[in-house]
N, C-alpha and C positions, 0 to 999 in steps of 0.2 A: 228753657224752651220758650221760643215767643209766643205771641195770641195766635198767628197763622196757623201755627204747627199744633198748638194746644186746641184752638177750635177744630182742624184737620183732625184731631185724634177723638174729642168729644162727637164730632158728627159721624165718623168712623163706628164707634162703638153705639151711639143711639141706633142707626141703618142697621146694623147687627144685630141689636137687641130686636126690632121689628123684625128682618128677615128668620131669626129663629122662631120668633112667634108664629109666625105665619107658614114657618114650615110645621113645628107645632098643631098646628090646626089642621093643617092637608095631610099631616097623618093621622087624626082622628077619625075614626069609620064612620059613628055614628054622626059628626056632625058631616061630613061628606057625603055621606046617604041621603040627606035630608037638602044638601046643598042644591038651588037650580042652577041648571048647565051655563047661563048665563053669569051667574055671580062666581063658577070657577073658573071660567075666561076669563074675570076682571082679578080674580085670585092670583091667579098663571101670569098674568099681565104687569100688576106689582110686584111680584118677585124677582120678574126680568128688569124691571126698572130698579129696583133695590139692591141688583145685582150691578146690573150697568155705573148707577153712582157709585156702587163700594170701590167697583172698580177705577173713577175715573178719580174717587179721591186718591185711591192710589196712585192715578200718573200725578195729580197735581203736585203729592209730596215728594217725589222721585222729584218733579220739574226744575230745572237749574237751568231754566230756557238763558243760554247767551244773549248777550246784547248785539257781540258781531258774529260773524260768523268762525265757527269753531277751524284750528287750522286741522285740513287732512277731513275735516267734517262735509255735510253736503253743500249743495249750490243752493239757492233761493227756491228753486225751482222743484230739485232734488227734495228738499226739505218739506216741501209742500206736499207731493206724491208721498212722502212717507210718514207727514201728519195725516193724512187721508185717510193714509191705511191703518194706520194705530188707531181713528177716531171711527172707522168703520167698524175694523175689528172689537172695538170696547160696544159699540153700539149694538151691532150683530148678536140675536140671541143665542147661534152658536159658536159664535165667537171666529167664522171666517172670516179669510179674506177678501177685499172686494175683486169682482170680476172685471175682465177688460174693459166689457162694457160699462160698467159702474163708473170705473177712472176717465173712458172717455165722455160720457156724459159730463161728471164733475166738472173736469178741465177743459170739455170743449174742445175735445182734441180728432184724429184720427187712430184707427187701429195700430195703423204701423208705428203712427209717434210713440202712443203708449207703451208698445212693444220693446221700442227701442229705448225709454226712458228705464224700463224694468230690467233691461240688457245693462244700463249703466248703472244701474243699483246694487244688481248682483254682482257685476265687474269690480266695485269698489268696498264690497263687503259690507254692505248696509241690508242687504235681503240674503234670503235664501228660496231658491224657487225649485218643485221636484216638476219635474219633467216627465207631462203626459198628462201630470193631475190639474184637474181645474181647481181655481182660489185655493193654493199653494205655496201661497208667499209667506215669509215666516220674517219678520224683524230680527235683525240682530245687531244693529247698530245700537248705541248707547242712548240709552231714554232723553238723556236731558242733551244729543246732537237735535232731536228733533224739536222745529218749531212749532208755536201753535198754526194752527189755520189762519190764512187771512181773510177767509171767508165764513158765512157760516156752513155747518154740514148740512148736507140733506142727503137722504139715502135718493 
C-alpha cells in the first residue's frame, strides 16, 4: 500500500472514530437535556461535515482521474457538469442533486443550455434523470470518468 492510500485509510478510520463518538453523545438523554440549543446546531453541523469528508475521502480513493480524456467517456464540458454534480451531491446534507438553477448559476449559463446539456448526459449514459421530479439526477457513469473541477465549488 503506498502513503496516499495508507494515510487515506488512517484519516478514514480517525473521521470514524470522531463521528461514532459524537453519535455516542447525541444519544445520550441526560447529556442532551442539559445540552443548549445552540451547542446542538454546532453538534448537527459537525456531523454533516464528518460526514461530507468520509465521503469525499471516498471519491479521492476511487479517483483514477485520467490524464486525457477517457475514449467513449465525457467532453471537457460534459465532465465538468458532472464533477458539479458529484461535488454537489457529497456536499449537500441530503445528499441531492443540484437544481437547474444551481447549474445555471455555477456555469453561467441559460435554462435551456442546461437542459439540453442534461439531455446529453442522459443520451450517452452518464446520468439517469426521473421525469416530473425535481433534483433527480442520479450518476451512473464510472467515478474515475469524472474530472475534478476546474473551478472551485460554491453552492
Amino acid at each position: 500500500m503506498n502513503n496516499l492510500h495508507q494515510g487515506i485509510d488512517e484519516t478514514r478510520a480517525m473521521l470514524d472514530a470522531a463521528r461514532k463518538q459524537l453519535h455516542g453523545i447525541t444519544q445520550d438523554a441526560a447529556i442532551m437535556a442539559e445540552t443548549p440549543v445552540e451547542v446542538e446546531a454546532v453538534i448537527e453541523s459537525v456531523a454533516q461535515a464528518i460526514g461530507a469528508a468520509l465521503r469525499r475521502l471516498e471519491s479521492i480513493a476511487s479517483e483514477k482521474a485520467p490524464s486525457a480524456a477517457v475514449p467513449g467517456g465525457p467532453t471537457r464540458q460534459q465532465g465538468q457538469f458532472l464533477a458539479f454534480i458529484l461535488e454537489y451531491m457529497m456536499r449537500n446534507q441530503a445528499g441531492v442533486a443540484p437544481s437547474h438553477a444551481d447549474l445555471q448559476r455555477f456555469f453561467n449559463l441559460t435554462a435551456p443550455s442546461v437542459n439540453s446539456m442534461l439531455i446529453r448526459l442522459e443520451q450517452r449514459g452518464f446520468i439517469h434523470r426521473v421525469a416530473g421530479k425535481a433534483r433527480a439526477i442520479e450518476l451512473v457513469i464510472k467515478p474515475d470518468w469524472i474530472p475534478p473541477l476546474d473551478r472551485p465549488f460554491k453552492f
